[in-house]
N, C-alpha and C positions, 0 to 999 in steps of 0.2 A: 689496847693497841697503841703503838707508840709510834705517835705523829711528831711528824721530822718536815714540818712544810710540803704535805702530801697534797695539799689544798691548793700548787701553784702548779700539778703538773695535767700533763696530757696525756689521754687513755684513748687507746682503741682495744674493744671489745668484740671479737668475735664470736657470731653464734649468739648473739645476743638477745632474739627474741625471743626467749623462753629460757626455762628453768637455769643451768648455773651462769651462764653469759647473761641473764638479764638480771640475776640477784645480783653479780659482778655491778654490774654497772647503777645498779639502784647505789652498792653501798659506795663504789666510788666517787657517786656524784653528791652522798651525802658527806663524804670527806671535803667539797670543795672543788675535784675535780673537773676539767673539759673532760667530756665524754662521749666517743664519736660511737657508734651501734654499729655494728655490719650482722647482719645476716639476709636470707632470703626473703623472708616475711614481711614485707613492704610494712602491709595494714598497722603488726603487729609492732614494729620498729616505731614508726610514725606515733604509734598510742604510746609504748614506752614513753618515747621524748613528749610525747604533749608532758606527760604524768612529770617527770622531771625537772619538766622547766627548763629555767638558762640556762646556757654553756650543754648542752646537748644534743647533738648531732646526728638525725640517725640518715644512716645508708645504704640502701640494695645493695649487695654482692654476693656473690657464691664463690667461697675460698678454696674451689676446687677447679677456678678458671682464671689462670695468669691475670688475665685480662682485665679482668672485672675485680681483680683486689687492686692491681696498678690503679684503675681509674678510682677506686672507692678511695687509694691513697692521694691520689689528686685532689680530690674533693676534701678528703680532711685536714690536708695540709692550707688549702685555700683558708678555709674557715677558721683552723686556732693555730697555726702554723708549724712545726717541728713538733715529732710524737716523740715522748721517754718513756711511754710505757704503753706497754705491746701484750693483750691476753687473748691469746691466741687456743681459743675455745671451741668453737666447732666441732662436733663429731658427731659418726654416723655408727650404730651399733644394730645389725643385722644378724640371728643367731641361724644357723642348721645346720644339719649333719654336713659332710665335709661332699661326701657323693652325693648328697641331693641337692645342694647349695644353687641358686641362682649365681651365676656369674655376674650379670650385672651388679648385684648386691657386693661381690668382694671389690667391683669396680667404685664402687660409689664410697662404700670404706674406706681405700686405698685411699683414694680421688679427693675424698676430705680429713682423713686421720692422720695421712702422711702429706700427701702434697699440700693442702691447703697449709698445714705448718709453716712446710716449704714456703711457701709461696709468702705467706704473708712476714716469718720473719724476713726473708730475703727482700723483700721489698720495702720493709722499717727498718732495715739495721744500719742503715748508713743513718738515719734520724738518730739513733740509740749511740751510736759512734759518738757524734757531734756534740751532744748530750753528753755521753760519759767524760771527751776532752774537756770540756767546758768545769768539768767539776762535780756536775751533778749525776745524783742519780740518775740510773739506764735500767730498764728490764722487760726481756721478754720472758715472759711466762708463758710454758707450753702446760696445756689439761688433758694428763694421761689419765691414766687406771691405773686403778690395784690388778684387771687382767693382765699385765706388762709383767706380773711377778706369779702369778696365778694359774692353775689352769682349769677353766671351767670349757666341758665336755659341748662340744658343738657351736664353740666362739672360739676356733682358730684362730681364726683370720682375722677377728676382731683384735684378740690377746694378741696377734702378731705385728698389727699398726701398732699397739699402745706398745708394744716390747722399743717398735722403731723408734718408738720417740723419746721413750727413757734414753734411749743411746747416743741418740740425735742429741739430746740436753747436754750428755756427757761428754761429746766432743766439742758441743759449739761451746761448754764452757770455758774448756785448755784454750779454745781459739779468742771466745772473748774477754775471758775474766781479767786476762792480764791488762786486757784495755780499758776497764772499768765496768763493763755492760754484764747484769747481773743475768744469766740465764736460769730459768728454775722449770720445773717440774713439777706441779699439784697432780696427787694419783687419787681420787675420791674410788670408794667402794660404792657401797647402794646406794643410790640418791632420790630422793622422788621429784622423778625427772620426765619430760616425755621421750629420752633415749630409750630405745628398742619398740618403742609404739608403730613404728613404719614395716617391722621385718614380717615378709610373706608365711612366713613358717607357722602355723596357730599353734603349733603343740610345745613350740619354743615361747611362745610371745604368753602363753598361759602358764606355761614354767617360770616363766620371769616376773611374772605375777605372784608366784606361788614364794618366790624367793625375797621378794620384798614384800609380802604379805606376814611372812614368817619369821620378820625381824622388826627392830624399832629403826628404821633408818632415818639416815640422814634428811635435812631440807638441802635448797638450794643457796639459802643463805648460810650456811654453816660452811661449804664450800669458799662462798664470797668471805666469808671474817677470816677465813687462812689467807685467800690470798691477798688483802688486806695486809694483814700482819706482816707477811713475807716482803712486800711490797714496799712497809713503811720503816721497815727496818733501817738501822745506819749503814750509808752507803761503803762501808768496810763490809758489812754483814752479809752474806749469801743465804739465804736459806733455798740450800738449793735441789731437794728432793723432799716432798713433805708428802707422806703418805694418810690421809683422814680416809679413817672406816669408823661404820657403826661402832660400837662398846662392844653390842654381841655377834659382830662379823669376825672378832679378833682380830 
């Protein structure tokens, strides 16, 4: 990896308390990194940062309520002050047929795939602004999918937040790149994650099993070392759509 004084900036990690948001922030804070936690997981946040030590910050929020990312940004800004780097991780993967679908579940999607993006670059991007005039490195990183290019049968809805957000990437980049503030895009394929562990459907949640049973997939720090990489890159450099799948996902 090629470190560029990655060791002096500030990281907020979303989705942090489990699988690619907590390896994210394991390797970030082994770079040197401040690193603030947001997710829901009180317990699980709190054990993160004991495990890490100094300079780490964990914070209750759910990136699917305006509200509660503002305040989680209040509180991070208090403690290591102005964010440059923005991993905006969170997601919610719920699979079933289209007509049998719980509704709530494509609300909870929605509500953390898309909005919570929302929410949270929009609430750092004046941080990432300030940051890029200053000279330095700026980035939000958004954590799509391979479903955004894909289409696997009874993950509509899921493949159509992740489709949003590739797109999402591709206009805030026209809007910020010219300003400095690097926005990117990580689309990981299988990951052994607890993504899809919550969805009501068993004969989907057993297929999903079946699909990462039947390959060598990813961990969650493999995820972490892309974005990493991307992250430490020279601030001329975008790397700004990086798709990591298994070898034998193709």
């Amino acid at each position: 990896m090629t470190n560029n004084n990655i060791e002096d900036r500030v990281a907020v990690v979303t989705g942090a308390s489990s699988g690619i948001g907590a390896a994210t922030a394991r390797r970030l804070a082994a770079e040197g990194m401040k690193v603030a936690l947001l997710g829901r997981r009180k317990d699980r946040l709190e054990e993160l940062a004991d495990a890490l030590g100094a300079n780490i910050l964990a914070v209750t929020a759910d990136v699917s309520v305006r509200q509660s990312v503002l305040d989680a940004a209040a509180q991070v800004r208090a403690a290591f002050g102005s964010v440059d780097l923005v991993v905006a991780n969170a997601g919610s993967m719920l699979g079933a047929p289209f007509e049998q679908a719980e509704i709530d579940e494509w609300d909870q999607m929605v509500g953390t795939n898309i909005n919570g993006l929302l929410y949270t670059g929009r609430t750092f991007i004046d941080d990432l602004l300030v940051t890029a005039a200053a000279g330095r490195r700026a980035d939000l990183v958004f954590v799509g999918s391979i479903g955004a290019h894909t289409a696997f049968p009874n993950y509509g809805v899921y493949c159509a937040t992740k489709a949003a957000v590739a797109h999402l990437t591709r206009n805030l980049r026209i809007e910020f790149g010219p300003r400095g503030v690097r926005v990117k895009n990580i689309e990981p394929g299988f990951v052994d994650t607890e993504l899809g562990a919550g969805m009501r459907d068993d004969h989907r949640r057993a297929e999903l099993d079946a699909w990462r049973d039947g390959l060598e997939i990813l961990v969650p720090e493999d995820i972490a070392d892309a974005i990493a990489f991307a992250v430490s890159a020279p601030r001329r450099v975008n790397v700004a759509e990086l798709i990591v799948v298994p070898t034998q996902q193709g």
